[in-house]
N, C-alpha and C positions, 0 to 999 in steps of 0.2 A: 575432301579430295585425296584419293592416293596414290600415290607416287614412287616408282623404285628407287629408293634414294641415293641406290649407288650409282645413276646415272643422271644426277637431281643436278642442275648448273644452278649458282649461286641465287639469281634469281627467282627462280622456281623454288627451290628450298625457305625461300625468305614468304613469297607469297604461303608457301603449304604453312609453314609455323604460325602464319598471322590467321590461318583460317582455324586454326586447333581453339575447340571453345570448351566450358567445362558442363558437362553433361550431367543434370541429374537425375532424369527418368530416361527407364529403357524398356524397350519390347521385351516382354517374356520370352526371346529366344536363346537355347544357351548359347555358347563361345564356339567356335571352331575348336576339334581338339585339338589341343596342344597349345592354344593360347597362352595359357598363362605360365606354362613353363619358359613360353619364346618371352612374353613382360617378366620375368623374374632374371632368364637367363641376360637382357637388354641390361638390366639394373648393375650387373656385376661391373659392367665395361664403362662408370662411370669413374672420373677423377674424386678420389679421397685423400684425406692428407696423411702423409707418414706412407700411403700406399695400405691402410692397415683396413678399408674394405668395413668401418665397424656396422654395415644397415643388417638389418634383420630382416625377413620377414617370414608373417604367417598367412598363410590362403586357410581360409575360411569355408568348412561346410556348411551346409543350410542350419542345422544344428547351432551351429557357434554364430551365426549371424542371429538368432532368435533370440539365443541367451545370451549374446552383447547387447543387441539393442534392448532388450528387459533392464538388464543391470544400468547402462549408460541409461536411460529412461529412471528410474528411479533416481540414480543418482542429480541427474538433471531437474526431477522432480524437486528434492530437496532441496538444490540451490536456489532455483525460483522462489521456491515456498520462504525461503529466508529471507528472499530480497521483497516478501510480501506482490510479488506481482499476481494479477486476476488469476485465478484459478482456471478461469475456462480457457487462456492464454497461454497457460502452461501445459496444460492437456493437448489441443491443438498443437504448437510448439512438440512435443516428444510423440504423438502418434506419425508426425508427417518427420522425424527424424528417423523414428521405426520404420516406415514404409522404405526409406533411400536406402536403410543398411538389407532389410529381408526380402526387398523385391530387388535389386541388384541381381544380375547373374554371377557377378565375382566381385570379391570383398581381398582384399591383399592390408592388412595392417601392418604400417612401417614403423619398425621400431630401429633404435639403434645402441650398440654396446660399449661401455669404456675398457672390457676386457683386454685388448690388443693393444689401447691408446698408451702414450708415454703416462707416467707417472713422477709425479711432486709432489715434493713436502708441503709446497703453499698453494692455498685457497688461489687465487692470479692463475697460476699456471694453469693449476685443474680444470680451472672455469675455461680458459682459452682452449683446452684440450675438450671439453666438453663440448662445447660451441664448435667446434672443426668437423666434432662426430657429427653433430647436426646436420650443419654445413653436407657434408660426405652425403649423408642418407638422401637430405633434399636433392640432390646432385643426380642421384640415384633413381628417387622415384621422376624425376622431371624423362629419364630413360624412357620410362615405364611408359610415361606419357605420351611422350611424340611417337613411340611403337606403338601404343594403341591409336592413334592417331591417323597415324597410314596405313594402319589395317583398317581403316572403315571402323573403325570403334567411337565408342564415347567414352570418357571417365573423368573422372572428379576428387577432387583432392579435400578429404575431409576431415578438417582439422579438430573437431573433436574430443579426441583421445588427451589432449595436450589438458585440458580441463578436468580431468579423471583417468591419470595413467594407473593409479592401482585399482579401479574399477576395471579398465580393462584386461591389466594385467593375471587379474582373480577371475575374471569370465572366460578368458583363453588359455588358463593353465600356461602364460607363458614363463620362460626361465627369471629369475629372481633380478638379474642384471640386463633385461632388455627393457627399452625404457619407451613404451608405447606413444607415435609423433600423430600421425596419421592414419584415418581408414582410405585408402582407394579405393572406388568402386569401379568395373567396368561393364559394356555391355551393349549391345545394337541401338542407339541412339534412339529415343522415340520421338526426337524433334531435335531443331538445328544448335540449339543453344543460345542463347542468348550474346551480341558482341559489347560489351564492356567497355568504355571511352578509355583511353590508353593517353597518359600523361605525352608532352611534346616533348621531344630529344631536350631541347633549349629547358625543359624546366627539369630536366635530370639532371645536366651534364655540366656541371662546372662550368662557369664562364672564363 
């Protein structure tokens, strides 16, 4: 469903968010241009802490979607292979992880930096400062999302990277201190997505 959201009343808004699903095949049609500058310009206008903005990202030519998924492929390879699981399981497993990153129309890898972040002498502090950066980015791509969302998009949040961030980092020539979280895909849904049972307020929410 899409919706101008700047004329969305609370309700409407609440239904559009519960219909946003995570998408992970899409029609081979490209993007509207200028898509992904309007999902990257979205990401900026998120809350981070300190105000210090640390996400990154990189959009991905077909090129660098080839040779990430080769490399994360192998590297995936080798973990399976350690953990002794079937061979023909691990195969299957990384071609159909190959297909979601090189048949994407758009790939955005979210990375994020401690460059900006406050600095301390102790391990406590850093970790907290490390974790906010996190915090920030995820804050950031969820932008990315509900904007692809109302544009009639699909996308997906794939996590990934977090299991091989120097794999990724050496496939994308990215900077030394971006610290690779996520690939997002997006792209013209080629089916509805699948809805996901959503825990009950009463087992979240403190009693």
């Amino acid at each position: 469903m899409t919706i101008p959201l700047e004329t969305a009343d609370p309700d409407t808004l609440t239904a559009w968010m519960r219909g946003r699903r995570s998408i992970r095949r899409y029609r081979p049609v490209p993007l509207p241009p200028g898509t992904v500058e309007r999902l990257t310009d979205a990401a900026r206008f998120a809350p981070s802490a300190h105000n210090r903005q640390p996400w990154r990202f990189a959009v991905l030519n077909d090129a660098e979607k080839a040779r990430l998924a080769d490399a994360m492929g192998a590297r995936l390879r080798a973990d399976r292979c350690a953990d002794d699981d079937p061979a023909d399981a691990i195969e299957l497993d990384i071609a159909r992880s190959r297909a979601r990153i090189v048949s994407s129309p758009a790939v955005i890898a979210a990375c994020f930096t401690l460059a900006d972040m406050d600095r301390y002498p102790d391990a406590r502090r850093m970790d907290a400062e490390r974790t906010m950066a996190i915090q920030s980015t995820a804050m950031a791509v969820q932008n990315m999302l509900l904007l692809a969302h109302a544009e009639g998009l699909g996308a997906c949040w794939v996590c990934a990277p977090l299991f091989c961030p120097d794999t990724v980092r050496a496939a994308l020539a990215l900077p030394d201190d971006w610290e690779p979280q996520a690939l997002i895909t997006f792209g013209h849904p080629a089916n509805g997505g699948r809805m996901r049972e959503r825990r009950a307020v009463a087992e979240v929410l403190r009693p």
